[in-house]
N, C-alpha and C positions, 0 to 999 in steps of 0.2 A: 835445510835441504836445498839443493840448488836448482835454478829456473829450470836447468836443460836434463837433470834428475824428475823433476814434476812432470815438465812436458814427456819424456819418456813414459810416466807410468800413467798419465793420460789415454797415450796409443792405447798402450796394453789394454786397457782398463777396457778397450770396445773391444780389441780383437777377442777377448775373453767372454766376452755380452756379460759380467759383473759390474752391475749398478750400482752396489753398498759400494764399491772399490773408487769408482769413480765418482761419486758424491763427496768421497773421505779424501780421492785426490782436489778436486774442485774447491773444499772447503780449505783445504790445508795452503792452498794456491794462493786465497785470496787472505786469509793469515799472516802468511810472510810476503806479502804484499807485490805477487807477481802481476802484470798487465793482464786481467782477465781478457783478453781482443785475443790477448799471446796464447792465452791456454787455449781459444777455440780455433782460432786459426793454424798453429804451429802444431798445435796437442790432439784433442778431439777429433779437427776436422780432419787430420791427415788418418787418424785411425781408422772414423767413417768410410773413406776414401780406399783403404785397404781392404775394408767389407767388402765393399762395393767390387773391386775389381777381383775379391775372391769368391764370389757371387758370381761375376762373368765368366771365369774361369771352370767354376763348376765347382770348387774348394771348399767351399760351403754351403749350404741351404738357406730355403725365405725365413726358417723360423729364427735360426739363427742371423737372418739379417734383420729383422724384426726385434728381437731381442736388441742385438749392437744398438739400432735404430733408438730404442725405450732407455736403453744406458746413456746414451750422449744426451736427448731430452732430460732426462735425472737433471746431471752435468750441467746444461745450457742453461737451465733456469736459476740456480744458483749464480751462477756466472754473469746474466742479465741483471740480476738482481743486483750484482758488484757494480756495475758497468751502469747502472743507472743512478745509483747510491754516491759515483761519483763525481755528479752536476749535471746540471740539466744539457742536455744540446740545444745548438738552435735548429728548429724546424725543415727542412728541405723539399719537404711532398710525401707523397702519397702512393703507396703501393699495393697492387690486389696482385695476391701470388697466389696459384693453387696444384695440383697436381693434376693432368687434365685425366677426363672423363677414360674409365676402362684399365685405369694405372691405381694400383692400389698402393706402390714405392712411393716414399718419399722420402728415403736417404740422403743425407747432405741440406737440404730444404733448411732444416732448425739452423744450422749455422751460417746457410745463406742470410737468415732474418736475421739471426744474432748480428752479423757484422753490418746489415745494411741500419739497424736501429743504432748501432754507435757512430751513424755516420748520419743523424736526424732526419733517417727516413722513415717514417711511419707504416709498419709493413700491415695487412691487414691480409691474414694465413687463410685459406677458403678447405686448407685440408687437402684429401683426397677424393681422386673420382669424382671431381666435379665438371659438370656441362660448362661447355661454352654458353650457351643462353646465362648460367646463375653466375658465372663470372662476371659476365658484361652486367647484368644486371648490378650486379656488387658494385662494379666501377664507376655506375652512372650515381648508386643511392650514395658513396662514399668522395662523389667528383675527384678521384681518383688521376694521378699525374702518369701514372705507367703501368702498365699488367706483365705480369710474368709465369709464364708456364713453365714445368716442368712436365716431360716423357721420358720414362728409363727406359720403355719398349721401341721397340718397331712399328710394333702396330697402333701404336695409341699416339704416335707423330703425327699422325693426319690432321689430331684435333686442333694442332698447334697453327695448321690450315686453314681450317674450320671458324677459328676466332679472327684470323684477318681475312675471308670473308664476308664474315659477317658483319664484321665491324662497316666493314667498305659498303652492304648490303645496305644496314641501317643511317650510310652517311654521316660515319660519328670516328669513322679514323682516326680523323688529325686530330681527336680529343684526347689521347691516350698515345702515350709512347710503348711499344709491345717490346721485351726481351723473353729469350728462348732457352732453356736449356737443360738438358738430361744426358745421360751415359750416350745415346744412340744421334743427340743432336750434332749440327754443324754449323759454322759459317755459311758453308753453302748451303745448307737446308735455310736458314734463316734467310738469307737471299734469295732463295727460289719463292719459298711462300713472302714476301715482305715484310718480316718481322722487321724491329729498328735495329737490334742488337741482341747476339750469342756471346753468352758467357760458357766458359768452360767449367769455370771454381766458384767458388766460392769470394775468393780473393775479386776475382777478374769482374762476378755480376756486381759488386760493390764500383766498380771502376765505372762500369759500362754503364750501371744507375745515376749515376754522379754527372757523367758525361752528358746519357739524356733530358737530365735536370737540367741542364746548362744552358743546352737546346729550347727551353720552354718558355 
């Protein structure tokens, strides 16, 4: 079966929230020896990605983005599993990412991690609806190189405020490089409060983590 055959029934596989479907595309992927990076980037994440903005739309429901959400995890951890199986990386830093406090979404998130660990960053996932306090906390017990929030709401952007305040509060800023991003974020949000850097994808926070490493 051919790469751009798999990646196709990849998408499917979420827009349908069919997990047996997409474990048996993921396995058959890594079989005929396609770039598992390829299947979650190209496959999966664009499928998420279709959730998500048929979620904004109205097209869909949370249960069913919840479901898609539990089908791509299936997916991703087979896929890590590829992607690790195939030599070690070398190290890069350290990463506390979490959904912030009030946001119970975390669509797209897994395969933010997935791509930033093939690229020897150590991501270190805090979940959902987590406080700014148990983040920063996380960042200091793990000495942590960069934090990253996500907010898919409106309302739950503030907290994204909240943490470089208090970073600045506690005099511990410049120990952490902070990236930003959800459905509802921007560049310009990310400039207003002084985050370091907005990713938009998946693709782009890989870019943007890379970059602030560089910086360090």
């Amino acid at each position: 079966m051919s790469r751009e055959t798999l990646i196709a029934e990849a998408i499917e596989t979420i827009l349908t929230c069919n997990q047996d479907a997409a474990v048996d595309v993921a396995k058959r992927s890594i079989d005929e020896g396609v770039d598992p990076v390829d299947m979650l980037s190209e496959g999966f994440s664009v499928g998420i990605r279709e959730m998500g903005e048929k979620f904004g739309r109205g097209e869909v429901f949370l249960p069913q983005l919840i479901l898609s959400a539990n089908t791509m995890k299936a997916a991703t951890e087979l896929l890590n599993e590829a992607i690790n199986d195939k030599g070690s990386v070398v190290k890069k830093g350290i990463m506390v990412i979490a959904t912030v406090e009030g946001d119970v979404h975390d669509i797209g998130k897994g395969i933010v991690i997935s791509l930033l660990n093939t690229q020897g960053i150590e991501v270190i996932d805090m979940g959902r609806d987590v406080s700014v306090e148990k983040i920063i906390e996380k960042a200091l017990e793990v000495n942590a190189d960069l934090i990253g929030t996500s907010a898919l709401l409106t309302t739950t952007m503030m907290s994204q405020k909240k943490l470089e305040d208090e970073l600045k509060a506690r005099n511990i800023r410049s120990k952490f490089k902070t990236m930003i991003g959800g459905a509802p974020c921007t560049q310009r949000w990310a400039d207003k409060i002084g985050a370091d850097a907005y990713a938009e994808d998946a693709a782009q926070a890989v870019t943007k983590a890379l970059e602030l490493l560089g910086r360090n």
